[in-house]
C-alpha positions in Angstrom: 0.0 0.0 0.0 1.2 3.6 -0.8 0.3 6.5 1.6 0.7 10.1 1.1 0.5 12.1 5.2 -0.5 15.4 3.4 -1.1 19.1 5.3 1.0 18.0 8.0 4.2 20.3 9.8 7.2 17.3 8.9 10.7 18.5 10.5 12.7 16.1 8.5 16.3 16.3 10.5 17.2 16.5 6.9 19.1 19.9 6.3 18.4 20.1 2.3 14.9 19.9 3.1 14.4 20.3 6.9 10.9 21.2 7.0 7.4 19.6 4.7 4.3 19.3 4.2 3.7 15.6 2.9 5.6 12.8 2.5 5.4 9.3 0.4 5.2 5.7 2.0 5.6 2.8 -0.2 6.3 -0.4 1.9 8.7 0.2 4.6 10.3 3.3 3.0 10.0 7.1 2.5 10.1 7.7 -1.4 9.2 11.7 -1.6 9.0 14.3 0.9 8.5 17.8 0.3 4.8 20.1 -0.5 2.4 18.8 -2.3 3.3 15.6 -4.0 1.5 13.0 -6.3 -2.1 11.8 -4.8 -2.5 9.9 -7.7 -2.7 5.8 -6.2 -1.4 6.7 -3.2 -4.0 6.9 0.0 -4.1 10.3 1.4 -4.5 11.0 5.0 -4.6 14.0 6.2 -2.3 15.4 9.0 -4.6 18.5 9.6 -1.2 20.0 10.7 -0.1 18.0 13.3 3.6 17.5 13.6 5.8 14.8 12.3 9.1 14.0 12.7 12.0 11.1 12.3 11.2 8.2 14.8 12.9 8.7 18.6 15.7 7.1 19.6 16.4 6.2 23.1 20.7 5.8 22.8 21.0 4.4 26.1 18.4 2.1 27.8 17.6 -1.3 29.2 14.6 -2.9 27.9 14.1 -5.9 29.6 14.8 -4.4 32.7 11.9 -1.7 32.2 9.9 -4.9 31.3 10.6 -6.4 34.6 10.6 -3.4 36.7 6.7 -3.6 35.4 6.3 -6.7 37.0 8.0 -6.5 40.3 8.0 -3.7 43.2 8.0 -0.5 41.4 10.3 1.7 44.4 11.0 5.2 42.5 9.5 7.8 43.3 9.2 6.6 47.1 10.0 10.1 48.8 10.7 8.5 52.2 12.4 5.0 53.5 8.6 4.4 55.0 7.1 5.3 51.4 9.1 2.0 49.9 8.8 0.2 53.1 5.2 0.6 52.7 5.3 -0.4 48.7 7.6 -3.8 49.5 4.9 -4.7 52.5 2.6 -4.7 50.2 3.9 -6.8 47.7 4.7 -8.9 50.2 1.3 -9.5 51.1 -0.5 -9.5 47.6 2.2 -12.0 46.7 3.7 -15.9 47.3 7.0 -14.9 45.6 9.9 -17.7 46.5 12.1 -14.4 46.2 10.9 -10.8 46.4 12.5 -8.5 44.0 11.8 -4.6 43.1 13.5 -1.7 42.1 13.8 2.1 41.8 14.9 3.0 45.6 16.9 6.4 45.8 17.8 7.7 49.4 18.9 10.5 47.8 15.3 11.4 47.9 15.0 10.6 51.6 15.3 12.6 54.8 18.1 11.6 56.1 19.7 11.0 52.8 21.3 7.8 54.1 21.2 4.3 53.1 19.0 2.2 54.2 19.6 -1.3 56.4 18.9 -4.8 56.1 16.9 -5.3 59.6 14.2 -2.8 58.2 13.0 -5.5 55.7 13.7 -7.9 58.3 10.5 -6.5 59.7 8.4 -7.4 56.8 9.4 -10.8 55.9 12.6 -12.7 57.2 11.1 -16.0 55.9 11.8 -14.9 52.3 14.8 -13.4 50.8 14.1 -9.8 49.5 16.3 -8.1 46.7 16.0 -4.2 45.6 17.5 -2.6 43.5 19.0 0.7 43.2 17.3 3.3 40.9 21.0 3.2 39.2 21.1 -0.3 38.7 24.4 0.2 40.9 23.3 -1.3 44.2 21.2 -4.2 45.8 19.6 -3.4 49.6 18.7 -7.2 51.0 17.5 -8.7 53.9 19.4 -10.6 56.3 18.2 -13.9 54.5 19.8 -12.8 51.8 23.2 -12.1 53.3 23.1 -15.5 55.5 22.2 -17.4 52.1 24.9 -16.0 50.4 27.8 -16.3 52.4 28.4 -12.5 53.3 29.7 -11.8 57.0 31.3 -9.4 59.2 34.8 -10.9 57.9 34.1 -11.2 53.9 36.3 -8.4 52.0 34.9 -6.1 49.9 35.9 -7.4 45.7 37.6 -5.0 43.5 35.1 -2.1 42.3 32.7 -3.1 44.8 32.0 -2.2 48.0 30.1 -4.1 51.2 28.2 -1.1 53.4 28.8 -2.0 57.0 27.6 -0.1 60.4 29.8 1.4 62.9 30.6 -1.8 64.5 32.0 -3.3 61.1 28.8 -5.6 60.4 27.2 -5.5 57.1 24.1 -3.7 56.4 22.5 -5.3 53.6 23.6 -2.5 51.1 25.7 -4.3 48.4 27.6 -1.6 45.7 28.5 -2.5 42.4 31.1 -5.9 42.3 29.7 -6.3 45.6 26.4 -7.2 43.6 27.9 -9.6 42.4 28.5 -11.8 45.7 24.6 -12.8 45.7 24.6 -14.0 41.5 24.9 -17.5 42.5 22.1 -17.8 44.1 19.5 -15.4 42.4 17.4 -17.5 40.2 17.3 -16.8 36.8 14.4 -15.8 34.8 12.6 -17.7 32.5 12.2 -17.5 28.5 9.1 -17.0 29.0 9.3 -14.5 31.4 12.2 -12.6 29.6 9.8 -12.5 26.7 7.0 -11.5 28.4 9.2 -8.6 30.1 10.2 -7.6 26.6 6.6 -7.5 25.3 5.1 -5.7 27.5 8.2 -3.3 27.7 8.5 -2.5 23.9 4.2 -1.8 24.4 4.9 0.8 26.6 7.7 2.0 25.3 6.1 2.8 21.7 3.2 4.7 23.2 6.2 7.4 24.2 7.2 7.9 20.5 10.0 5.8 20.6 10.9 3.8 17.4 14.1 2.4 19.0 16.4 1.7 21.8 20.1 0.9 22.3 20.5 -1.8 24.8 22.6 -1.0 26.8 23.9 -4.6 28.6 22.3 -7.7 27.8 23.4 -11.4 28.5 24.1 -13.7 25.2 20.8 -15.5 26.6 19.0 -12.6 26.2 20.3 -11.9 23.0 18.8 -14.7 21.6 15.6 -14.0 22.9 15.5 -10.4 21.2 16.6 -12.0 18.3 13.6 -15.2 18.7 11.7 -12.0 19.2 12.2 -9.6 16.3 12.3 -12.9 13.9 8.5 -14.2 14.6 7.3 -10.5 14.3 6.8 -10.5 17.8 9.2 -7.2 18.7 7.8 -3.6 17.2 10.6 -1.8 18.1 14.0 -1.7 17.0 16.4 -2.6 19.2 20.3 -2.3 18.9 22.2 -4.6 21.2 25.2 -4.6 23.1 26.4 -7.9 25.2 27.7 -7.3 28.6 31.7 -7.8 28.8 31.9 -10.0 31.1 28.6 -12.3 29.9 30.4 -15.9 30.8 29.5 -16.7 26.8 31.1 -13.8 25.7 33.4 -15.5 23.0 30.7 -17.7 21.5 27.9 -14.7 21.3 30.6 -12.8 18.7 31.8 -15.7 17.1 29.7 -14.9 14.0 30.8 -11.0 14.3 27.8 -8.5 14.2 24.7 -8.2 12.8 24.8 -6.2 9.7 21.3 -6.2 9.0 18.3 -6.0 10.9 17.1 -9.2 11.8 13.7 -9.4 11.4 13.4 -6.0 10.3 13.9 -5.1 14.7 17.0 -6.4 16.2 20.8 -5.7 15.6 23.3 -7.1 18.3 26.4 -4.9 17.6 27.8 -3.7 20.8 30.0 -5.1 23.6 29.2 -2.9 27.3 32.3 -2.2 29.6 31.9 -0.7 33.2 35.3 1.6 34.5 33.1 2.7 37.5 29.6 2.9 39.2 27.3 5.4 39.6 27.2 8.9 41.5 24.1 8.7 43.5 25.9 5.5 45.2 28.7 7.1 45.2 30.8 4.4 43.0 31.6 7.0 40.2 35.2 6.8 40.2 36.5 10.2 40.8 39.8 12.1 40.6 39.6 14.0 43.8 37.6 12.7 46.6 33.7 13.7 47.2 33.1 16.7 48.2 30.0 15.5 50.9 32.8 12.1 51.5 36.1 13.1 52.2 37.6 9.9 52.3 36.4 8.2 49.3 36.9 8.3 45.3 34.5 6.3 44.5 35.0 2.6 43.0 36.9 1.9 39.4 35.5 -1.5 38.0 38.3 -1.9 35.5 41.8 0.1 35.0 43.2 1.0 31.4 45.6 -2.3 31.6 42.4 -4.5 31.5 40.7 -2.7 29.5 42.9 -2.5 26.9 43.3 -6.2 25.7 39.4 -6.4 26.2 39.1 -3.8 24.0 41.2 -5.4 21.3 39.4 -8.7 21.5 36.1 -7.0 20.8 37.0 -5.0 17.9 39.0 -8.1 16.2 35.6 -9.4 15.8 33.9 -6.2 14.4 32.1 -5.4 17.4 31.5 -1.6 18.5 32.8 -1.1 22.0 30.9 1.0 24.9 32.6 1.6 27.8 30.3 3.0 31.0 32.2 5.8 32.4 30.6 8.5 34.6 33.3 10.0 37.2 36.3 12.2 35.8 38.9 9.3 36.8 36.6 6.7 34.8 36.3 9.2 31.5 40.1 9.8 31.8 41.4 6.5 31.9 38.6 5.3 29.4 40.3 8.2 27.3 43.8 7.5 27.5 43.5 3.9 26.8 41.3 4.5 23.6 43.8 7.0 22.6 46.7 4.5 22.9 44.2 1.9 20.7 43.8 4.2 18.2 47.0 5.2 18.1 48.0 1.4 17.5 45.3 0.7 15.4 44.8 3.6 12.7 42.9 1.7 10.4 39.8 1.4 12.8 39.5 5.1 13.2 36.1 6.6 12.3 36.6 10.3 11.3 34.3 12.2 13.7 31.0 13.7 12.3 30.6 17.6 12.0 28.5 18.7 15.2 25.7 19.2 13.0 24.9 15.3 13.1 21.8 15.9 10.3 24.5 16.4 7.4 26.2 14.6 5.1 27.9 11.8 7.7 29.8 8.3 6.5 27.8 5.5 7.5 30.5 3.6 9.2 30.0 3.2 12.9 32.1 4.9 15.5 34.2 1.8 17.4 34.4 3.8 20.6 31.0 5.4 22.7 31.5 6.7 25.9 28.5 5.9 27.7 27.7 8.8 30.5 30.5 10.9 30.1 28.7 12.4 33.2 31.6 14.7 34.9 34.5 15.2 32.5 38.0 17.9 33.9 37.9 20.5 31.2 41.2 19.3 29.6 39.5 15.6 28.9 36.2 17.7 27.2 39.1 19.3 24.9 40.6 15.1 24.5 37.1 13.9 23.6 36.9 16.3 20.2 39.9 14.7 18.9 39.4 11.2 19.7 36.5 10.3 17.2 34.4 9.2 20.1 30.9 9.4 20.3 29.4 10.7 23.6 26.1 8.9 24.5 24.9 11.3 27.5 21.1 11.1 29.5 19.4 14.7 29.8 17.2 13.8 32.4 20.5 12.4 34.8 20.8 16.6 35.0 17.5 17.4 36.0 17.2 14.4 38.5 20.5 14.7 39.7 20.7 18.3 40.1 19.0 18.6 44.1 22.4 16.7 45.4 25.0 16.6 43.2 26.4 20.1 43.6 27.1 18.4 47.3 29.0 15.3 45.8 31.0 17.5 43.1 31.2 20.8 44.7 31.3 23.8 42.6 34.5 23.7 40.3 33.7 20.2 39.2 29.9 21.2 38.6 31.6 22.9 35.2 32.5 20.0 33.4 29.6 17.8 34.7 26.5 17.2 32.0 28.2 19.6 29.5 26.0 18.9 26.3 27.0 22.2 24.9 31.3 22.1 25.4 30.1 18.6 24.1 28.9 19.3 20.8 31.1 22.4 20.2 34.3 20.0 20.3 32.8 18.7 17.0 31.5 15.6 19.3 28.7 13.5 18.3 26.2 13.7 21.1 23.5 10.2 21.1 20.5 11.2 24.0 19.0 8.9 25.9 17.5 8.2 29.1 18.6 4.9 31.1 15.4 3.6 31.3 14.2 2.0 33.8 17.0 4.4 35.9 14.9 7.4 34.4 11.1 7.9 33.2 11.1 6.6 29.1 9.3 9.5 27.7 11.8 11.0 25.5 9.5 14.4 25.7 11.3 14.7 29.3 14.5 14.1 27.8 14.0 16.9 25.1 12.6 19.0 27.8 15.9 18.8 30.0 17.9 19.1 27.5 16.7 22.7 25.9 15.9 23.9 29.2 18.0 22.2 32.1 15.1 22.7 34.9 13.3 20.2 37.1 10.0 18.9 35.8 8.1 20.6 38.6 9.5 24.2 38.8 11.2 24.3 41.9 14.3 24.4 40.7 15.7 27.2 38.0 17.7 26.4 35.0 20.9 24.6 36.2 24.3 25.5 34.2 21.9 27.4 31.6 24.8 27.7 29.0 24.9 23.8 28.5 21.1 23.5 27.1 20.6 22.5 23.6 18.7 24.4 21.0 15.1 22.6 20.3 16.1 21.0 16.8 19.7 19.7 18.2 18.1 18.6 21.0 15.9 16.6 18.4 18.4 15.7 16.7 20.3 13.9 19.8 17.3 11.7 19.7 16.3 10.9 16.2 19.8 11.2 13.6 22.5 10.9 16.1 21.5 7.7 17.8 21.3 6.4 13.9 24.7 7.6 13.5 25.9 5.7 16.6 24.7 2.3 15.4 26.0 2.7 11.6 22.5 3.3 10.6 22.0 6.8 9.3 22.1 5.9 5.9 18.9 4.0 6.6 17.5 5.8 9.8 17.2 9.2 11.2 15.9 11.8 9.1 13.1 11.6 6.7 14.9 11.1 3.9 13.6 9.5 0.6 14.9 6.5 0.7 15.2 5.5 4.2 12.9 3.1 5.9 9.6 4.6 7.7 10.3 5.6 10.9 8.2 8.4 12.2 6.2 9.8 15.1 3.0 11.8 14.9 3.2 14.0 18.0 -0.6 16.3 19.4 2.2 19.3 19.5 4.6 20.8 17.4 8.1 19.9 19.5 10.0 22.5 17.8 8.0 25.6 18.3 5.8 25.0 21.4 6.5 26.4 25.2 9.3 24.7 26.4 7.2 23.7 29.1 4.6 22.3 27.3 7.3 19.6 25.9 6.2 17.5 29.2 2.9 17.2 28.1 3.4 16.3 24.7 1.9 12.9 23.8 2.7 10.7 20.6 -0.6 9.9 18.3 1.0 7.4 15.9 4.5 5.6 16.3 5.8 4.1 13.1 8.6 1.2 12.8 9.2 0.2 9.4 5.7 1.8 7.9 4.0 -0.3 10.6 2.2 1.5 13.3 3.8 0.3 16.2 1.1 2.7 18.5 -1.5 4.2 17.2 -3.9 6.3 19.3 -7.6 4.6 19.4 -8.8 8.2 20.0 -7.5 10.0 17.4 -8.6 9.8 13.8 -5.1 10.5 12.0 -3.7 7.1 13.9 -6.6 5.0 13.2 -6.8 6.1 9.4 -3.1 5.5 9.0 -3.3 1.6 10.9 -6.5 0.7 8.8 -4.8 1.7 5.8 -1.5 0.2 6.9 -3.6 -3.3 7.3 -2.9 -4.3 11.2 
């Protein structure tokens, strides 16, 4: 079927023809876009002048953890230690889980702003063992049934990068950072296919309803690989996903054996990625930082991995084609990650990618970048002026400002506040900026994203515009979300812009996101989400969607 969207406002990302009128669907691709255009045997809708523009990309996210955060105790938001007491007690009572798991916890929120302890989910149930985790992803809270079953005492040492919380009197509180995480794997039961799939499903759902047309995974096992790619081959995933395999997955070796995938299998899925992790996260305070916290005296925070393990890891993933991401979020974490890419590229000239002019909508190779920096959350002004150079590509979350902003000033203190969440000194270094959001860490809406990034505030007005000079202009920010995650994954030949030529990826949004109130950005809501000229959501409600999905045959 060919459909002409006429009488619409279409920003195209596309700088030789950034803004339309209509534009031409045949199949899965664009084939004209401009005013006016050829009605004859084509189905016209009309857009009564609702905007359009190139499907969102989330750069940086975690599916099936969104999925599974839907089906477990949902903890953010809790203002208080009692608020997510009383969310886990009642769970507890609804539910005949063998293990009770949740997530989204932040006592950064809390008053005090201190961690919380193992005997206060003691008092709920010590018959069962209860796991939460941190909003971050960073940190588990347990009970004591947890700690016994594991192994973890007074006298276990903290691993490397990790970090065991313990009271005054040296005994553990049930607040396990990073590594440390890693001391309860063995006996956390692993999900199910069908439960991973479920996750999924219902995740990518939700997730399309936002406007989203894809998401970079950011850390999947091998195992869960496969189901994405089950997933996206019987038509069962709506979304495109583009993967990347955590480093230390035990079946590392054998998941890029066959190097990556090219194409999009089933039209949805792309595994291309390996994740690293130098360091944790700041609201645990694991980001591994060059001078101590300012709030913490006595610690830098945690580094995971150190430039002379990284480097042969890095070597070994690129051999086999792969793109590597390295998670890096405290200055000590970028600097090292820098330094050690820099000596890679220097030894490896051939693999270079010459970094894209800031304005990401032009004329760009299609090759990938083999280096992202994932986070790139406090950067020392001399490593900002490394990154230009480098041919890296910055993959940096918006909303981590505007959440982050009531208590980070206390971890960084004010000098290091210059270099932290710099989009701007980003971009003018001639460096690629990818948004995203680190779903389920953040909301998914990539409205909120936009929002943060042209305007650097806190959703609800109490706080003012933080570091002002690093916001984003509305169609860069736009940009960050639709042709720059493309260019990350080696797929803005094919993706990001509506381009004739490229596949059908669009979004029909009930506002126009270029020219409305900044602060109207938060209400906006997607009508129509498009993956491959399939509407992946279409509003029930509104008439545009519902013409377009009829016509479209699903």
């Amino acid at each position: 079927m060919t459909v002409l969207l006429d009488n619409g406002v279409i920003w195209t990302g596309d700088p030789a023809c950034p803004w339309a009128e209509s534009m031409r669907i045949e199949g899965e691709r664009l084939t004209w876009v401009g005013t006016g255009g050829d009605r004859q045997n084509a189905h016209r809708i009309d857009l009564k002048q609702s905007f359009v523009c190139p499907g969102l990309i989330d750069a940086h996210a975690h599916v099936l953890g969104f999925g599974r955060a839907r089906m477990r105790v949902d903890l953010s938001g809790a203002q208080a230690l009692d608020e997510a007491l009383d969310r886990v007690r009642t769970h507890v009572a609804a539910h005949q889980d063998a293990w009770v798991r949740g997530r989204g916890w932040n006592q950064n929120d809390w008053t005090p702003a201190t961690f919380p302890h193992r005997h206060d989910l003691d008092r709920i149930a010590n018959d069962r063992p209860i796991v939460l985790t941190r909003v971050d992803g960073h940190a588990f809270w347990v009970n004591t049934r947890v700690l016994r079953q594991a192994g973890i005492k007074r006298d276990t040492n903290d691993p490397v990068g990790g970090k065991i919380v313990r009271d005054g009197s040296g005994e553990p509180t049930g607040v396990l950072i990073d590594t440390a995480m890693d001391l309860i794997a063995g006996i956390l039961p692993s999900e199910t296919e069908e439960e991973n799939r479920t996750a999924i499903a219902r995740a990518v759902e939700l997730l399309a309803r936002t406007g989203l047309t894809g998401v970079h995974d950011m850390g999947m096992s091998a195992r869960e690989a496969k189901t994405y790619r089950d997933m996206a081959s019987d038509g069962s995933l709506c979304l495109r996903i583009y993967g990347a395999i955590l480093a230390d997955d035990p079946n590392l070796s054998e998941a890029l054996a066959g190097g990556p995938d090219m194409d999009w299998v089933g039209g949805t899925f792309r595994l291309g990625m390996v994740k690293f992790f130098m360091d944790g996260a700041l609201g645990s305070r694991g980001a591994a930082l060059i001078a101590p916290y300012s709030d913490d005296p006595q610690n830098t925070g945690l580094l995971r991995l150190d430039g002379d393990s990284l480097a042969p890891m890095l070597e070994f993933v690129l051999e086999r084609g792969f793109q590597c991401a390295v998670h890096a979020i405290g200055d000590r974490a970028n600097r090292i990650a820098l330094a050690t890419w820099e000596a890679e590229r220097a030894r490896y000239p051939g693999r270079d990618v010459p970094n894209a002019p800031r304005s990401i909508i032009g004329d760009v190779p299609p090759r990938i970048p083999p280096f992202r920096l994932e986070h790139a959350q406090v950067l020392s002004p001399q490593d900002l002026k490394r990154l230009g150079s480098l041919g890296i590509l910055a993959s940096m979350q918006p909303t981590h400002c505007t959440s982050d902003m009531p208590w980070a000033p206390d971890r960084l203190g004010s000098e290091r506040l210059e270099g932290a969440y710099a989009w701007r000194s980003v971009m003018d270094e001639g460096i690629v900026l990818a948004a995203g959001s680190d779903f389920p860490v953040e909301a998914p809406e990539p409205v909120r994203g936009l929002y943060a990034a042209v305007t650097r505030k806190s959703e609800d007005g109490a706080r003012q515009a933080w570091s002002p000079n690093e916001s984003l202009g509305r169609e860069e920010a736009l940009a960050a979300f639709t042709a720059a995650p493309a260019y990350a994954s080696g797929d803005l030949h094919r993706l990001g812009t509506l381009t004739p030529g490229k596949l059908a990826d669009f979004v029909v949004f009930d506002r126009n996101l270029v020219t409305c109130d900044p602060d109207a950005l938060l209400d906006a809501r997607a009508l129509l989400t498009v993956v491959n000229g399939r509407p992946a959501w279409a509003d029930p409600k509104n008439t545009i969607a519902e013409a377009y999905k009829e016509t479209a045959g699903v």
